[in-house]
C-alpha positions as CSV (number, residue, x, y, z in Angstrom):
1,X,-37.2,89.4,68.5
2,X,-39.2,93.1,68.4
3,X,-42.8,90.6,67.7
4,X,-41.3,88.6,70.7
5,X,-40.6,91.9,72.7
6,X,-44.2,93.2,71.9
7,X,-45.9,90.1,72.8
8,X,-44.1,90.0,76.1
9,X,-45.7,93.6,77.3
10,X,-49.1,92.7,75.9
11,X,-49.2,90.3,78.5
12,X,-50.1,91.6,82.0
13,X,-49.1,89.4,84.1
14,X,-45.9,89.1,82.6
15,X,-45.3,92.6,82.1
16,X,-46.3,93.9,85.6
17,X,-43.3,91.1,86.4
18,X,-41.0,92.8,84.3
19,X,-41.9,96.5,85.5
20,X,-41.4,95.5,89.1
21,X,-38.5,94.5,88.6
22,X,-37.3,97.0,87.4
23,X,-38.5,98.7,89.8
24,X,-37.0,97.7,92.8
25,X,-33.6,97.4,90.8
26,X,-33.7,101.4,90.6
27,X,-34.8,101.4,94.2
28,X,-31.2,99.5,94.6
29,X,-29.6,102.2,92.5
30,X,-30.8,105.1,94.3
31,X,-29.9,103.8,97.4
32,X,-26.2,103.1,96.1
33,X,-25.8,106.9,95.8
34,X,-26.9,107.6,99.7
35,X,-24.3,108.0,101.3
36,X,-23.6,107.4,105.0
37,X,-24.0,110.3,107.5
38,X,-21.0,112.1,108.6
39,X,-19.2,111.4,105.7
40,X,-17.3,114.0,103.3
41,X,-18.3,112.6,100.1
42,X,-16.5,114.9,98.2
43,X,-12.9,114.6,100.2
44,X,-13.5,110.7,99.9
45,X,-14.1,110.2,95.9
46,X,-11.3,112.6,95.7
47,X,-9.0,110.1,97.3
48,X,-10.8,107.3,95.5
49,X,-9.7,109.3,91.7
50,X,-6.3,109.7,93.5
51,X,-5.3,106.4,94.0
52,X,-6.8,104.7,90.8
53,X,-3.8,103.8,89.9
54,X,-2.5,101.5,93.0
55,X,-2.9,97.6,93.1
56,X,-6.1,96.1,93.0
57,X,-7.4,95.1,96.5
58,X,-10.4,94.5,98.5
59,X,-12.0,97.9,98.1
60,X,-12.0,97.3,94.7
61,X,-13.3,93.4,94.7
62,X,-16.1,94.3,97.0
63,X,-16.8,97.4,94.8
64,X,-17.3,95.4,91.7
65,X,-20.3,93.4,93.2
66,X,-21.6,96.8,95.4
67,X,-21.8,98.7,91.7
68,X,-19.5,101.4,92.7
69,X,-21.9,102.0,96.1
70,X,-18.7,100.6,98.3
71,X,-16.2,103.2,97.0
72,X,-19.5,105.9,97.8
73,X,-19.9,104.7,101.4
74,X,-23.7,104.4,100.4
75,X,-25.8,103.0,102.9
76,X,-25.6,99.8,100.4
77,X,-22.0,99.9,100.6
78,X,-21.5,96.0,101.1
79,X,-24.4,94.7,98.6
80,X,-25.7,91.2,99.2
81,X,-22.3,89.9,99.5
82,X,-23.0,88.8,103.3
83,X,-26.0,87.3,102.8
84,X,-24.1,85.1,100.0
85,X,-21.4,84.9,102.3
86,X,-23.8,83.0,104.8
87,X,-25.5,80.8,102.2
88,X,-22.5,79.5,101.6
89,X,-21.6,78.9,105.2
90,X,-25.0,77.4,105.6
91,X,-24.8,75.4,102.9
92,X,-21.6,73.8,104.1
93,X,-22.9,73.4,107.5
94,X,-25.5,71.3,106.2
95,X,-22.7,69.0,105.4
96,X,-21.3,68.6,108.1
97,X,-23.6,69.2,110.6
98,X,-25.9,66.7,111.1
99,X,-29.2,68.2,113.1
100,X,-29.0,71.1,110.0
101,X,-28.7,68.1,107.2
102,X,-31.7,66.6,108.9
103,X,-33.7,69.8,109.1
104,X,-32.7,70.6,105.1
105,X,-34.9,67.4,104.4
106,X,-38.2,68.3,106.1
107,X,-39.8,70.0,103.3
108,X,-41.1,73.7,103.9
109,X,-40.4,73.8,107.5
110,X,-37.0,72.7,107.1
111,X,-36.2,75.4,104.5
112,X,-38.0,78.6,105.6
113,X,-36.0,77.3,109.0
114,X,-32.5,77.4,107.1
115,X,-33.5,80.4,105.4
116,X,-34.6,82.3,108.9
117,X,-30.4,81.3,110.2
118,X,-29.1,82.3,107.0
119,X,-30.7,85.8,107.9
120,X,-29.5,86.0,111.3
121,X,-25.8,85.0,109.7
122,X,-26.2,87.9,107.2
123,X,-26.9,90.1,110.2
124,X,-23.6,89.0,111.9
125,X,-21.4,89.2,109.0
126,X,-22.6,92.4,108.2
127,X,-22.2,94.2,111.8
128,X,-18.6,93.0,112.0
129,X,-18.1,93.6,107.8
130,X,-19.6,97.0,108.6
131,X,-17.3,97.4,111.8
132,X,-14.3,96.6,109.4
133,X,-15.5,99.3,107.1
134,X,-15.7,101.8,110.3
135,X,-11.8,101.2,111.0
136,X,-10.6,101.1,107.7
137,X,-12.6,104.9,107.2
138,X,-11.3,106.0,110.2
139,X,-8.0,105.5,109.3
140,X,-8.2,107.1,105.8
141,X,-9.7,110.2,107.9
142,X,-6.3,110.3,110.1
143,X,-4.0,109.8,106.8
144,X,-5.9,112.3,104.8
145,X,-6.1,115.0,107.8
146,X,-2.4,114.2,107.8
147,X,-1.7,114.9,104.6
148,X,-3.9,117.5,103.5
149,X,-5.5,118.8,106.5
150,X,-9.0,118.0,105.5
151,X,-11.5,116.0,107.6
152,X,-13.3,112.8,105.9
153,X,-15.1,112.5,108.9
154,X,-17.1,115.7,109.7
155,X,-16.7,115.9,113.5
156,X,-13.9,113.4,113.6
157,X,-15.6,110.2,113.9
158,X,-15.8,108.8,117.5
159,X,-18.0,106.0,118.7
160,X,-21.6,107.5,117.5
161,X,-20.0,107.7,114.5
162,X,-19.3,104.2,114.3
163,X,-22.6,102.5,115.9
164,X,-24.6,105.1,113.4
165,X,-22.1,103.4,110.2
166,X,-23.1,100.0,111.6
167,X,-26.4,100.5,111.8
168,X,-26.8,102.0,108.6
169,X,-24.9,99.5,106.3
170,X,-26.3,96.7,108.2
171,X,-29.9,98.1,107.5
172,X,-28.8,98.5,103.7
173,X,-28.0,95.1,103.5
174,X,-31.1,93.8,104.9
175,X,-33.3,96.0,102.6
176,X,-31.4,94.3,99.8
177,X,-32.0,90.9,101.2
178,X,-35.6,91.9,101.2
179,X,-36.2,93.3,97.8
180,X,-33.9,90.4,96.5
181,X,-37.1,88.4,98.3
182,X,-39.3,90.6,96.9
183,X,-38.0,90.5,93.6
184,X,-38.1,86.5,93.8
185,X,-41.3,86.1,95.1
186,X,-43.5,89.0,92.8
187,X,-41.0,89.1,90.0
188,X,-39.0,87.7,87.3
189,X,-35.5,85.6,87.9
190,X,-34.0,85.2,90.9
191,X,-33.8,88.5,93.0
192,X,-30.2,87.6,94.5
193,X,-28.5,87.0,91.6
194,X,-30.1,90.2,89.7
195,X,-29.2,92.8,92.0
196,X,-25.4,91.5,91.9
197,X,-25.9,91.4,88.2
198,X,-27.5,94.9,88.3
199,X,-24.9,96.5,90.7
200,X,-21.7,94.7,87.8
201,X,-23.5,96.3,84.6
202,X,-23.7,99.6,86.7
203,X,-20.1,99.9,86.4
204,X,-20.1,99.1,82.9
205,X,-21.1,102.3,81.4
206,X,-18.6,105.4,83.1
207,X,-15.9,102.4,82.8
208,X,-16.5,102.0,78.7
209,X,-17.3,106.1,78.5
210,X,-13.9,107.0,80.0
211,X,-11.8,104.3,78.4
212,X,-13.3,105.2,74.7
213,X,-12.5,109.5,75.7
214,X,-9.2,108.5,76.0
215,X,-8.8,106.3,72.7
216,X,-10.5,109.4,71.0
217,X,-8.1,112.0,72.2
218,X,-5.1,110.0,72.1
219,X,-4.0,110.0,75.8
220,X,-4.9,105.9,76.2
221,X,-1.4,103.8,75.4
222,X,-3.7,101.9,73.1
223,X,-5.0,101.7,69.0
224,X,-8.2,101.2,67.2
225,X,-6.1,97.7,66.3
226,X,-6.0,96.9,70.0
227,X,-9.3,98.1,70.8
228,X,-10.6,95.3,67.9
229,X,-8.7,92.7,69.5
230,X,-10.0,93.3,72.6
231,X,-13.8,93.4,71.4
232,X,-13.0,90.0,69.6
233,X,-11.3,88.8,73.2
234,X,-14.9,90.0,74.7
235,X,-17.1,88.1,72.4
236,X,-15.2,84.9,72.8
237,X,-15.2,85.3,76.7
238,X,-18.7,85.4,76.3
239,X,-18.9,82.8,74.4
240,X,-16.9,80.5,76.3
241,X,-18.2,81.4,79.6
242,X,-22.2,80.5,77.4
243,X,-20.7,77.1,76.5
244,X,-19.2,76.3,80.5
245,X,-22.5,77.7,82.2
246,X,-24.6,75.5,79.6
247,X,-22.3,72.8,79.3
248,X,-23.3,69.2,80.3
249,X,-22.5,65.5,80.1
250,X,-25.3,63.3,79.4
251,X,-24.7,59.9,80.9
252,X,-27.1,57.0,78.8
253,X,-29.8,55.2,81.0
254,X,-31.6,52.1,80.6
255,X,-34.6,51.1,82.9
256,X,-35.8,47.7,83.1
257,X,-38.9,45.9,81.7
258,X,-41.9,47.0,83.7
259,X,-45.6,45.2,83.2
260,X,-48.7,48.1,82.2
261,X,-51.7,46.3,82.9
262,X,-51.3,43.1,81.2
263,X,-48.8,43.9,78.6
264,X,-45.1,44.0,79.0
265,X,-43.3,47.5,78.6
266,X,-39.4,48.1,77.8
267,X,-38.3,50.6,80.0
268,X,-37.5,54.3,78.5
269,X,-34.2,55.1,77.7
270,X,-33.0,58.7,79.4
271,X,-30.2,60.5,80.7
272,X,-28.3,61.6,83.7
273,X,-27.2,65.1,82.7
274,X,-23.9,66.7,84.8
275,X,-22.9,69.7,84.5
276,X,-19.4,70.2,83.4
277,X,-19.2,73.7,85.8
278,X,-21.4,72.2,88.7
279,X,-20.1,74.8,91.4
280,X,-20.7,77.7,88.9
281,X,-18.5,80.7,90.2
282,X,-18.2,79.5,93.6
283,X,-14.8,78.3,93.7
284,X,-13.8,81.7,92.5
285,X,-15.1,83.5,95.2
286,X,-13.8,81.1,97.7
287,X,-10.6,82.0,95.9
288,X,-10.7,85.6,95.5
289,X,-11.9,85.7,99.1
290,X,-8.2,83.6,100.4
291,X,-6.3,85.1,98.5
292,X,-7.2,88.8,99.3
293,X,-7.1,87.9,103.1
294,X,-2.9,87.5,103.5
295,X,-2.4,91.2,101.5
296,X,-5.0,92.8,104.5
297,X,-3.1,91.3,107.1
298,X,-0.1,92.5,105.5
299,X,-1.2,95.7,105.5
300,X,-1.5,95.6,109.2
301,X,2.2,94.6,110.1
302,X,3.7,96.8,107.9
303,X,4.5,99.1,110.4
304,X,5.9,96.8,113.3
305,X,7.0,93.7,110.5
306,X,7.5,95.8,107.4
307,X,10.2,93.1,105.6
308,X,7.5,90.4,105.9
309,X,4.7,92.2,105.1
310,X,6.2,93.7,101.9
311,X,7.3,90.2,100.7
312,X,3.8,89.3,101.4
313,X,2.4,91.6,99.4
314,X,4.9,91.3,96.5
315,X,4.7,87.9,96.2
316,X,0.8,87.9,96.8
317,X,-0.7,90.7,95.1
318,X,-3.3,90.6,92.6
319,X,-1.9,90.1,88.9
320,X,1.7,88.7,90.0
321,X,2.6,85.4,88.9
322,X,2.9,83.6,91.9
323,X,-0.9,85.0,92.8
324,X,-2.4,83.5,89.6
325,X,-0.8,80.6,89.7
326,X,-2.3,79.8,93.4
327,X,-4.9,81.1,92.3
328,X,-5.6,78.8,89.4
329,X,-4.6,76.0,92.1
330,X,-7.2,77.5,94.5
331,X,-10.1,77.3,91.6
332,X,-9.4,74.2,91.0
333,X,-9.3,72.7,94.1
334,X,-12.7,74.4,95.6
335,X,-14.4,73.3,92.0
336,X,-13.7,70.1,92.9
337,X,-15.3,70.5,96.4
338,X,-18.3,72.5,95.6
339,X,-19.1,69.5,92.8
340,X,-18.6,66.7,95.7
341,X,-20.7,68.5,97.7
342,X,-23.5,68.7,94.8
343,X,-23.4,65.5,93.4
344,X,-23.0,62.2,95.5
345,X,-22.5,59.4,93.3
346,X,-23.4,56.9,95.9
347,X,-26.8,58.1,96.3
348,X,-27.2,58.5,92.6
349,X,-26.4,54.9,92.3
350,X,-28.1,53.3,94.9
351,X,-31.4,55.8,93.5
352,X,-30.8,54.1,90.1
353,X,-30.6,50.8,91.5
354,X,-34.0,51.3,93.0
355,X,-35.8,52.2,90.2
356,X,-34.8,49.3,88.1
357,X,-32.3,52.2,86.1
358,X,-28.5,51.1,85.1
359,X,-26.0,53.0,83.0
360,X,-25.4,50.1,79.8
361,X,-22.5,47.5,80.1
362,X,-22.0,48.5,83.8
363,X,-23.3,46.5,86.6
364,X,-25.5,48.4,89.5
365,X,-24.1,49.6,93.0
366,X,-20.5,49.6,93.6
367,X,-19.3,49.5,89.8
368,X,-22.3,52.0,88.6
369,X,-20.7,54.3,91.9
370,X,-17.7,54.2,90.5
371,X,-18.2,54.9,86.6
372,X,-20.5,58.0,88.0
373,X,-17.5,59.5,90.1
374,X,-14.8,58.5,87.0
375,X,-17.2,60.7,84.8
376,X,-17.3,63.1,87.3
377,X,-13.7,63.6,87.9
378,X,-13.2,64.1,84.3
379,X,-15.5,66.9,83.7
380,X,-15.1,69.0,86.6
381,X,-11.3,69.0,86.2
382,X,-12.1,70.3,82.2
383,X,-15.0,72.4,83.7
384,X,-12.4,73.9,86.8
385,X,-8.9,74.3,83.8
386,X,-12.1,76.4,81.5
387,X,-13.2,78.1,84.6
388,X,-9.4,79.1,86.1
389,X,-8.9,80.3,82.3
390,X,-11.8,82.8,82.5
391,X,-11.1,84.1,85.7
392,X,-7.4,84.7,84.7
393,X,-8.1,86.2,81.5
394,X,-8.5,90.1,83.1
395,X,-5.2,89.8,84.8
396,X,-3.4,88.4,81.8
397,X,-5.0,91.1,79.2
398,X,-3.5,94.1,81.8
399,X,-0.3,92.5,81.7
400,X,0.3,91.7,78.1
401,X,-1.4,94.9,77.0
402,X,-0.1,97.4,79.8
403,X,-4.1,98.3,81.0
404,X,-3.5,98.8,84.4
405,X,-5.7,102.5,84.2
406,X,-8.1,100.4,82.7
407,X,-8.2,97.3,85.1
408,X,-11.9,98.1,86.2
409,X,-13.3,97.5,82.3
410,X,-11.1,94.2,82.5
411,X,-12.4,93.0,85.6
412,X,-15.9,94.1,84.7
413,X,-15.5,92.2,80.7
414,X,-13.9,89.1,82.2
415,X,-13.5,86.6,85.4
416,X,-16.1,86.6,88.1
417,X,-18.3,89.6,86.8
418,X,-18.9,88.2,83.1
419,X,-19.7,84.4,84.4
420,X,-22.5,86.5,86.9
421,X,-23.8,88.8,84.3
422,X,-24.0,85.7,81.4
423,X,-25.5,83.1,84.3
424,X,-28.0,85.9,85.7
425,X,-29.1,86.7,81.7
426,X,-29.3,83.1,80.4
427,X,-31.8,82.4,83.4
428,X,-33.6,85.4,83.2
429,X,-34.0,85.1,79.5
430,X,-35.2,81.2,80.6
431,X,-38.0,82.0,82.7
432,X,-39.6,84.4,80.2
433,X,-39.2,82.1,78.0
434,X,-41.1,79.6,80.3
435,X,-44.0,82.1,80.8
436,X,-44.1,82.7,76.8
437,X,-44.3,79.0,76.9
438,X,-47.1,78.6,79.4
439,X,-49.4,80.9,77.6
440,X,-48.7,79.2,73.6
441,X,-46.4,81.9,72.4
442,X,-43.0,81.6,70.9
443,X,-40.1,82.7,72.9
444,X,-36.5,84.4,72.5
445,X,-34.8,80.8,72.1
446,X,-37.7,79.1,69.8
447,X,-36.6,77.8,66.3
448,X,-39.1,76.2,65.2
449,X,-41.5,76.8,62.4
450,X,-44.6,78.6,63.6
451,X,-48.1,76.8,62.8
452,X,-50.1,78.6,60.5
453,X,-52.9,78.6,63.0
454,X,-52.8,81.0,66.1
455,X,-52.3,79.8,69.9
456,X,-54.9,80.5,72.0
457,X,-53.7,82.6,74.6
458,X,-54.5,81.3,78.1
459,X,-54.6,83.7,81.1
């Protein structure tokens, strides 16, 4: 691994990749600590501290992704969350919308076209997100001037204050969306995907520093036996959220006799590979996202419709029963929608019928259709029960083990945040591997025996 490490930096090309990648992911960390003007930062990480203890909620969910920049009020408060909020819109837009399905098929046109309304989306969704962040701010300035007589808010807020908040979390986000770009385009991996998984391994470290100072001096209700069992619980997370992000049914292919000049070739026999967690960890933010929305509202009525809006948030906060077990329901259910709209198995079949391909013992067309979606349906309901599991786990470890303080190292070690990080790494760790590959080395994931002559480098 260190020879594979050394050989990585000796390359240039490969290593100014690397180093500019990192780059621009400390850029994204610096800016998480800038916070936005007219904010008391001290009066409102003081009332952050205070009420670490309360229910999870949204604050906390879009915190995770932000790497603790949402909690700051940084200028990068919201992350890239609305800009994957709008390729997902976009993405189901080109379903059923029939002008954008036809545009997504017309090559490079069609998708720097896409790509230009999925910016204009993210600029929308962040101007009213950012709004929403304005009013909830401004309401936390009236409750803690209430309470303690302190202003969050220096000058009381007012409208400046709130077109200067919109302007400058929208601007964050759009930076972000350009150095995700930037990172894409000059990098290595995809730039998205790393500063989400940069922003959840932030969080790792003060979360694993404070929960270990309180094992040490004995003020954590936990043991060194629990603390094993919960590193064992964390391998095996990772290794079962490795096995559904790799995972994959191979479906066996036969294509037809073809003639090669004047002799008479039996067709190669492939596969059609599906993967058993097609919509990766879509279905859970789809999910998280529903799920969250009823407690907010509730916490609107609960002055004029207090009753309703306490059942509501009994019945539906994060880690109750009822709330997982919709929860599961709601995994399940978008899985199975995210896959349909990946994979057609119509098209599949009439595109193997067309190339002289057939799956063996099944007829082509309507019968091959129907073996595809039988396959399908089996997998993505073991794929969707797995991925329910994973994103469960957290809530389920803070119940039977009392971790409530601790809930931020649950979330971070299991459910959404571990699929990311283990996704993001695996395909990271992939496309270095492919530039090793490229230029006759040996990469991370090579096994095989090395020649005893050397590779030739090619630049």
């Amino acid at each position: 691994m260190f020879k594979t490490l050394a050989t990585i930096f000796s390359i240039a090309d490969l290593r100014s990749k690397i180093l500019f990648t990192i780059a621009m992911l400390i850029v994204f960390r610096i800016g998480s600590h800038i916070t936005v003007p007219g904010i008391n930062f001290q009066v409102l990480d003081d009332y952050f501290k205070a009420s670490a203890g309360d229910a999870p909620g949204l604050t906390d969910y879009i915190d995770l992704f932000a790497g603790g920049a949402f909690k700051r009020l940084s200028i990068f408060a919201l992350g890239i969350m609305p800009y994957i909020s709008a390729s997902i819109i976009m993405q189901l837009m080109m379903v059923v919308v029939p002008s954008l399905q036809k545009l997504s098929k017309e090559g490079e046109y069609g998708r720097r076209k896409i790509n230009q309304f999925t910016r204009y989306g993210t600029v929308l969704l962040c101007a009213m997100q950012s709004y929403g962040i304005t009013v909830y701010i401004q309401s936390l300035h009236d409750q803690i001037r209430n309470e303690k007589a302190i202003s969050l808010i220096e000058g009381g807020g007012g409208m400046g204050f709130v077109l200067l908040t919109i302007l400058a979390i929208t601007t964050g986000t759009i930076v972000l969306m350009w150095l995700g770009e930037l990172i894409t385009e000059k990098g290595i991996g995809n730039g998205i995907s790393l500063l989400i998984f940069a922003g959840i391994i932030a969080g790792a470290p003060p979360a694993i520093a404070s929960f270990w100072s309180d094992v040490r001096n004995n003020t954590a209700d936990v043991d060194m036996i629990l603390v094993l069992i919960l590193f064992i619980a964390f391998i095996a997370m990772i290794a079962m959220s490795i096995l559904l992000t790799e995972g994959q049914r191979k479906i066996p292919l036969q294509f037809g006799k073809k003639i090669v000049g004047r002799k008479m070739m039996q067709g190669a026999s492939q596969s059609l590979p599906i993967k058993v967690n097609a919509a990766n960890v879509m279905p859970i933010i789809f999910a998280s996202s529903l799920m969250l929305f009823p407690t907010q509202i509730a916490n609107y009525l609960e002055g004029n419709y207090k009753e309703f809006a306490g059942a509501i948030q009994a019945y539906l906060s994060p880690g109750s029963w009822t709330y997982l077990l919709i929860y599961v329901v709601l995994i399940i259910f978008f899985a199975y929608f995210y896959t349909a709209i990946q994979y057609n198995p119509k098209d599949m079949a009439e595109a193997l019928k067309k190339n002289g391909g057939y799956i063996p013992n099944v007829r082509p067309g309507q019968p091959t259709e129907e073996k595809i979606q039988h396959i399908m349906n089996r997998i993505t309901l073991s794929g969707a029960i797995f991925l329910a599991f994973i994103a469960i786990a957290p809530d389920l470890m803070i119940q039977i083990w009392d971790l409530q303080k601790y809930r931020n190292l649950a979330y971070l070690f299991g459910g959404t945040s571990l699929l990311i990080t283990v996704g993001v790494a695996l395909d990271t760790l992939k496309q270095i591997e492919s530039q090793l590959v490229m230029r006759h080395y040996s990469g991370f994931m090579d096994k095989s025996k090395k020649s005893s002559g050397k590779a030739r480098m090619v630049r």
